[in-house]
C-alpha positions as CSV (number, residue, x, y, z in Angstrom):
1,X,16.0,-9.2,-39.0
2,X,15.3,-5.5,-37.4
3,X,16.8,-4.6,-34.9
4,X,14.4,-3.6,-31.8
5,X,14.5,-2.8,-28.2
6,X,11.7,-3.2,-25.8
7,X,11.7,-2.6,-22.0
8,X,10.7,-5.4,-19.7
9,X,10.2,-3.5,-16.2
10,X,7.4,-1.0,-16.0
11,X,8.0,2.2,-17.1
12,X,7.1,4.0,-13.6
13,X,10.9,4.2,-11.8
14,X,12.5,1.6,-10.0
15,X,15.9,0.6,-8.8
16,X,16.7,-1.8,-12.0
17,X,15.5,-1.2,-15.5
18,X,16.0,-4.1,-17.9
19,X,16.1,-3.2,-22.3
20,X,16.1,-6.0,-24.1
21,X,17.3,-5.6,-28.1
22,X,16.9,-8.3,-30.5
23,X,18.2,-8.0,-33.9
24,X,21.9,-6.7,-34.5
25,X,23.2,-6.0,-31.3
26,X,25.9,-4.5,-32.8
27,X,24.5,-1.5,-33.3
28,X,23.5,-1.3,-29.3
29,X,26.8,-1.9,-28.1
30,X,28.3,0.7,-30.7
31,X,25.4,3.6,-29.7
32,X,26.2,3.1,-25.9
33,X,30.1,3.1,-27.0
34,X,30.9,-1.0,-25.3
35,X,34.4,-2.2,-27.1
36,X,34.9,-5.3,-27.1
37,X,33.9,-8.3,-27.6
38,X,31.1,-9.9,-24.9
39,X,31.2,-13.5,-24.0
40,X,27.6,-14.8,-24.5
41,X,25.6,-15.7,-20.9
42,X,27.9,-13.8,-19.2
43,X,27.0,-10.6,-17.8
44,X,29.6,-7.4,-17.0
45,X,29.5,-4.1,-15.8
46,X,30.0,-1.5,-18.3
47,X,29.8,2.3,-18.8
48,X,26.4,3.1,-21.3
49,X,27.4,5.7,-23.3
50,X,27.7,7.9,-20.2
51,X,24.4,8.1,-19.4
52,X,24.8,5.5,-16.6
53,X,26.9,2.2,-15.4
54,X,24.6,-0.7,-15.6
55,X,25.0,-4.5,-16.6
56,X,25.5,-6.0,-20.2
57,X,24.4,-9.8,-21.0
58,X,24.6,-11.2,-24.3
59,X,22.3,-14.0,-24.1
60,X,22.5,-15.1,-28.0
61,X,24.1,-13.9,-31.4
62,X,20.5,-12.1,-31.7
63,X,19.6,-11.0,-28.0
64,X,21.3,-8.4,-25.7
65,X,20.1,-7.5,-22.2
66,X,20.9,-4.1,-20.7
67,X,20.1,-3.4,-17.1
68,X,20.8,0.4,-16.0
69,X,19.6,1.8,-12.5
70,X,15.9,2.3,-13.1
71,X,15.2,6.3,-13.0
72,X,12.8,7.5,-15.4
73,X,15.6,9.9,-17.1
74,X,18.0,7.1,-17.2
75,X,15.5,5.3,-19.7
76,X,14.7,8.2,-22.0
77,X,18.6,8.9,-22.4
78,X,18.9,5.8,-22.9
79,X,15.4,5.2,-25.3
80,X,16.9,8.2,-27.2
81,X,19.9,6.7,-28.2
82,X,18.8,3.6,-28.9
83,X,16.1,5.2,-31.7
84,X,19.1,7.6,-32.9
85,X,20.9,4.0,-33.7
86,X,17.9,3.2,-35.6
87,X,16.9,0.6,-33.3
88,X,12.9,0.9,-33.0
89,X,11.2,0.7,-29.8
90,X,8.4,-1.7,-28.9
91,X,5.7,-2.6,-27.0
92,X,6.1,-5.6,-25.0
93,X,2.5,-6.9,-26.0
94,X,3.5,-6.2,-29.6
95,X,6.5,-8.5,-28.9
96,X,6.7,-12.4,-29.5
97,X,7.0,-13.8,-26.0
98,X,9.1,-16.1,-27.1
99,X,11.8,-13.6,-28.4
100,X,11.2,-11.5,-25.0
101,X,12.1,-14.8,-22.7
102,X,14.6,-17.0,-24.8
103,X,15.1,-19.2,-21.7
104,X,11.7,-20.2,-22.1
105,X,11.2,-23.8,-23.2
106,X,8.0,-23.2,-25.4
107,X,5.3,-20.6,-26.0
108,X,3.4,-21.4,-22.8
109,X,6.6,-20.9,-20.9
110,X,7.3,-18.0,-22.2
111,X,3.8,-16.4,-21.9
112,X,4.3,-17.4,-18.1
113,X,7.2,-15.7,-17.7
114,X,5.9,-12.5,-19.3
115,X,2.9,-12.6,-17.0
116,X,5.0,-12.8,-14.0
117,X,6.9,-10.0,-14.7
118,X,3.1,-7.9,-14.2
119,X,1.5,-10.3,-11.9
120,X,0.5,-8.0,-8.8
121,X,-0.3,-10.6,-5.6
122,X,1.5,-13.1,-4.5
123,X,-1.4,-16.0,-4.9
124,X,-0.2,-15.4,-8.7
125,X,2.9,-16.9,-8.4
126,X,2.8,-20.6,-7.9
127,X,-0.3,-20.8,-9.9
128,X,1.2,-19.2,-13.1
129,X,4.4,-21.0,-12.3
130,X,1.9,-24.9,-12.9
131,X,0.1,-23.5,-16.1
132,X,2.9,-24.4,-18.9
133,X,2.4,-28.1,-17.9
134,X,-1.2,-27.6,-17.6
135,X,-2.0,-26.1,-21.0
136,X,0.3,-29.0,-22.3
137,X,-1.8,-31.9,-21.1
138,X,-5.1,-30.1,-21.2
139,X,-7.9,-32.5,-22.3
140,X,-9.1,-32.3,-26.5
141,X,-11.7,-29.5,-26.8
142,X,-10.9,-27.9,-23.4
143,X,-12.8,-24.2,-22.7
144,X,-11.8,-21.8,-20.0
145,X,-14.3,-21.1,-17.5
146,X,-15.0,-17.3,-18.7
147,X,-15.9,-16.2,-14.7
148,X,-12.5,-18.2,-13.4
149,X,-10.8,-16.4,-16.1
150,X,-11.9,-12.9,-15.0
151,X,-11.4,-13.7,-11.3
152,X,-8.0,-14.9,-11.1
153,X,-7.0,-12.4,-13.6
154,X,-7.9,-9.9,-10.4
155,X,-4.1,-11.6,-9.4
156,X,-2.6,-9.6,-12.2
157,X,-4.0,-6.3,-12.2
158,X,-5.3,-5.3,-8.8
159,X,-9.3,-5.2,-8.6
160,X,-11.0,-1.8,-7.6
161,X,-11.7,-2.3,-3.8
162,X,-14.1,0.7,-2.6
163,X,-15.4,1.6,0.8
164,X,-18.1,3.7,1.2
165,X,-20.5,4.5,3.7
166,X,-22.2,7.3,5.9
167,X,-20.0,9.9,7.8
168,X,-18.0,9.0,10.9
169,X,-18.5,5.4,10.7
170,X,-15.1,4.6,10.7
171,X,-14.0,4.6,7.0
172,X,-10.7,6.0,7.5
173,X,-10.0,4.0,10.3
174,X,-10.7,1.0,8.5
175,X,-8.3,2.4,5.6
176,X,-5.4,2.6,7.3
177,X,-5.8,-0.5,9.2
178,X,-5.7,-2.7,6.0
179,X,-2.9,-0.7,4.8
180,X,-1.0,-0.8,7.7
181,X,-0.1,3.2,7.6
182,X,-2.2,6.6,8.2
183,X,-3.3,7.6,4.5
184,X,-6.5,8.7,5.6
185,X,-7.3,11.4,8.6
186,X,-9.4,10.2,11.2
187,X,-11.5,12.0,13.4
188,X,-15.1,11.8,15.3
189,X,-16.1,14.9,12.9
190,X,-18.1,14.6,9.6
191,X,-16.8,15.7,6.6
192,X,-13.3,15.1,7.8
193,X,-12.3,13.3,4.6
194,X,-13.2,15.5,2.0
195,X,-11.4,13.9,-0.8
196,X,-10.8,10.1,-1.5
197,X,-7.3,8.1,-0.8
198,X,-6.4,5.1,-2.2
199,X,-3.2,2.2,-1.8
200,X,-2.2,-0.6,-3.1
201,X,-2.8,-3.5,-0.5
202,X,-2.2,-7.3,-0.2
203,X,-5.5,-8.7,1.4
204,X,-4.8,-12.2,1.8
205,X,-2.6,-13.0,-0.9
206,X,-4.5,-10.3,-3.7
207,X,-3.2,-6.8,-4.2
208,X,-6.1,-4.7,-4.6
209,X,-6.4,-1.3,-5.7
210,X,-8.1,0.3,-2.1
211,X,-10.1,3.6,-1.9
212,X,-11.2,5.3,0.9
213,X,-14.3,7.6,0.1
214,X,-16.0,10.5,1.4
215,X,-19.1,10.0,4.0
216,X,-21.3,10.5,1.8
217,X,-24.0,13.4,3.0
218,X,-25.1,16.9,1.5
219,X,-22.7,19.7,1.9
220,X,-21.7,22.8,0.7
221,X,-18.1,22.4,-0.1
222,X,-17.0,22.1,-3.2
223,X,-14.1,20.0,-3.0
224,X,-16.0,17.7,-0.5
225,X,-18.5,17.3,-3.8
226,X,-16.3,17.3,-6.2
227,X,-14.7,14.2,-4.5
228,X,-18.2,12.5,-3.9
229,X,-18.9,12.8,-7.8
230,X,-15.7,11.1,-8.1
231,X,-16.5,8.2,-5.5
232,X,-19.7,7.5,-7.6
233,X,-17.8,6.7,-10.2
234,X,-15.4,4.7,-8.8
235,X,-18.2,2.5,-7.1
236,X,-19.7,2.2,-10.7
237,X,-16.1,0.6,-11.5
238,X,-15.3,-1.1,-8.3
239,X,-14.8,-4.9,-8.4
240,X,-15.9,-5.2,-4.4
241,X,-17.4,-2.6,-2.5
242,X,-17.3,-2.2,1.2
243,X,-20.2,-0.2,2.8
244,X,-18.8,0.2,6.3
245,X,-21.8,0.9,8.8
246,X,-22.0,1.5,12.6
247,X,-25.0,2.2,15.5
248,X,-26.2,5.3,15.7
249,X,-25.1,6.9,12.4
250,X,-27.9,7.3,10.0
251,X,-27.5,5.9,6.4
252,X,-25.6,6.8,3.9
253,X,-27.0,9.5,1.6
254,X,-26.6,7.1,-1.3
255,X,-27.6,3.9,-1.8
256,X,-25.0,1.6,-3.6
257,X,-25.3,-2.3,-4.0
258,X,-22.3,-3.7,-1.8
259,X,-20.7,-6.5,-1.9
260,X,-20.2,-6.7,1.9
261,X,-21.9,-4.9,4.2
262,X,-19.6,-4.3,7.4
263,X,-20.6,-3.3,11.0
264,X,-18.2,-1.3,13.0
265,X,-17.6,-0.5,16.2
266,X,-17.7,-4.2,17.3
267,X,-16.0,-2.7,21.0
268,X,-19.3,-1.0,22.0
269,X,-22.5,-3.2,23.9
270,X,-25.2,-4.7,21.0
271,X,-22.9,-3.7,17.6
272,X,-22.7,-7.8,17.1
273,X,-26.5,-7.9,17.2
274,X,-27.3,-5.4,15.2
275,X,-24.9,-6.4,13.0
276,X,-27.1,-9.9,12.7
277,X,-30.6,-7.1,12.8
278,X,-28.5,-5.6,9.6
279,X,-27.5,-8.6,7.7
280,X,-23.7,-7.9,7.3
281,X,-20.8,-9.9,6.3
282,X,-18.8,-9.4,9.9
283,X,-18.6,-7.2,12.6
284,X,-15.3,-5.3,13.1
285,X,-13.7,-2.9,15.3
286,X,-11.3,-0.4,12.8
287,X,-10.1,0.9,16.1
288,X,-9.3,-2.4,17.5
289,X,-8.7,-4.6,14.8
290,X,-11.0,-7.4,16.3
291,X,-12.5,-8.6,13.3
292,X,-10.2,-7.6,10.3
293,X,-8.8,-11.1,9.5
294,X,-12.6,-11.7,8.6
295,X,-13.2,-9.0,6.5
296,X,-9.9,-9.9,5.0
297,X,-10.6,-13.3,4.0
298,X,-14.5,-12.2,2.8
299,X,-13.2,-9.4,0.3
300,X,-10.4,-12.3,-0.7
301,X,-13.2,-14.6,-1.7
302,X,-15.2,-11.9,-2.8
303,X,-12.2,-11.3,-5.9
304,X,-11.1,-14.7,-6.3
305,X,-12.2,-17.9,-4.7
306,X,-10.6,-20.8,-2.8
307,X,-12.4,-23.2,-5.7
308,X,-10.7,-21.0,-8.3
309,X,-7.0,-21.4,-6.4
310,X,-7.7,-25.2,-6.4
311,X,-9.3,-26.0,-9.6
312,X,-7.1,-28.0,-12.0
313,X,-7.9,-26.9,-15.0
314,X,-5.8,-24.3,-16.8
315,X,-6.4,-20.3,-16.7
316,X,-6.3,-18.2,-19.4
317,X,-4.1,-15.8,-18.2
318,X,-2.9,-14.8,-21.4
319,X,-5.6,-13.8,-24.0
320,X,-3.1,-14.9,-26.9
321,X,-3.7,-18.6,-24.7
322,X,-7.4,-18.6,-26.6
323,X,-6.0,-19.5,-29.7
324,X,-3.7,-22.4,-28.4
325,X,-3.3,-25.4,-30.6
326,X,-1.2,-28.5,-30.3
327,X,0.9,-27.7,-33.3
328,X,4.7,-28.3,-33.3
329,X,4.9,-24.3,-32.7
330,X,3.5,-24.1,-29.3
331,X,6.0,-26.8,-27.5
């Protein structure tokens, strides 16, 4: 059997880093310099190889788990020694799941597991936690629902979530009221955000990748351009745009199909009738907040539905899921 390691956490750093070799263990425990003999399921504290202190499990005769503290240099030391023990590194999608999460009963278990570790909003988690028992008892010549699929897959990776819109209606405000910070600068000036900021932000349960852009006019400032070149072409990837408007600003110099079209500036006389002239989503007030546990829930269902959530059927959450029989192997 060959011996290889594969890392479980992301490789950005963290606090806890988890390496996971299958194969001869042996030859782990000897490279990081641990003496004697482990007792398996039982996790201790141990020095690796003087690159760090960190946790040792031996989980089977075939599977060791090492957890050091998660710093970026703390893996390569340790990557490095693994590969001079000639213990190959892998890619967890090159991996078996099954060999990555022994604990798991059966393959759909397993794929579930693996899935959680890079699930990014919290709607994921009781959903993927049903879909073992669901594939199981699926119905004979069951097919996933290909736009399902690609919406509550959005609960994995975060969907591209753009707003956009004329100068100085608000689009920095808005920004930093869903993210709960100041990441944008906000001011009654055009031009003011002359490049684009983006977080990571839970909107009703769905982490979504959030950029603020430029107001988008003609100027003569080059990093105020090169920004807006960049905006087009995050609109051309977005999964949900935003176009944030609000009385008395004139339109945006671009016109882009939104998803939601959002009036602002719900605190001043007439904005809630205009908005109705306009023919947006909701009216809101950045400034305020009157308004944002609307826009909340439309970009929500924008991504992923409340008929998606509820359905019964299994997701496909997994692409290796597509090929699923009812064999022996998969339970």
């Amino acid at each position: 059997m060959k011996t290889t390691a594969t890392w479980l956490t992301a490789s950005s750093s963290g606090a806890i880093a988890i390496l996971q070799i299958r194969g001869e263990c042996n030859l782990a425990l000897k490279a990081l310099g641990i003496a004697g003999p482990l007792r398996p399921g039982i996790p201790c504290r141990r020095d690796l190889g003087g690159i760090d202190e960190g946790i040792v499990s031996l989980l089977d005769q075939d599977t060791l788990i090492v957890m050091p503290h998660g710093g970026i240099r703390v893996r390569q030391l340790l990557q490095e020694t693994m590969e001079q023990a000639g213990i190959n590194l892998s890619e967890p999608d090159t991996v078996d799941p099954r060999s990555l999460h022994p604990e798991a009963g059966d393959r759909y278990e397993a794929l579930m597991l693996e899935t959680l570790t890079r699930a990014a909003s919290p709607l994921a988690i009781d959903l993927l936690v049903q879909q073992p028992e669901r594939w199981r008892s699926r119905h004979s010549g069951f097919t996933p629902d290909p736009g399902r699929t690609r919406r509550l897959n959005r609960l994995i990776t975060p969907p591209l979530v753009v707003i956009t819109g004329a100068p100085n209606v608000g689009k920095s405000t808005l920004m930093n009221r869903l993210v709960g910070r100041t990441v944008s600068i906000e001011a009654d000036l055009e031009g003011t955000t002359r490049d684009y900021t983006r977080g990571l932000v839970d909107l009703g349960g769905v982490v979504v990748d959030l950029v603020d852009t430029p107001g988008r006019r003609v100027s003569s400032d080059h990093v105020e351009q090169e920004a807006i070149l960049i905006s087009d072409e995050l609109l051309e990837q977005a999964e949900c745009i935003i176009e944030l408007m609000a009385p008395a600003t004139r339109p945006a110099s671009r016109q882009v199909t939104a998803s939601l079209a959002v009036m602002n500036k719900s605190d001043l006389d007439g904005t809630e009738q205009l908005a109705r002239q306009q023919g947006c989503g909701c009216c809101i007030s950045a400034a305020t907040g009157d308004g944002i546990e609307e826009l909340v829930l439309l970009v929500r269902n924008e991504l992923v539905t409340d008929d998606d959530l509820e359905c019964g059927d299994p997701w496909l959450f997994d692409p290796a899921l597509e090929s699923a029989g009812r064999s022996e192997t998969d339970r």
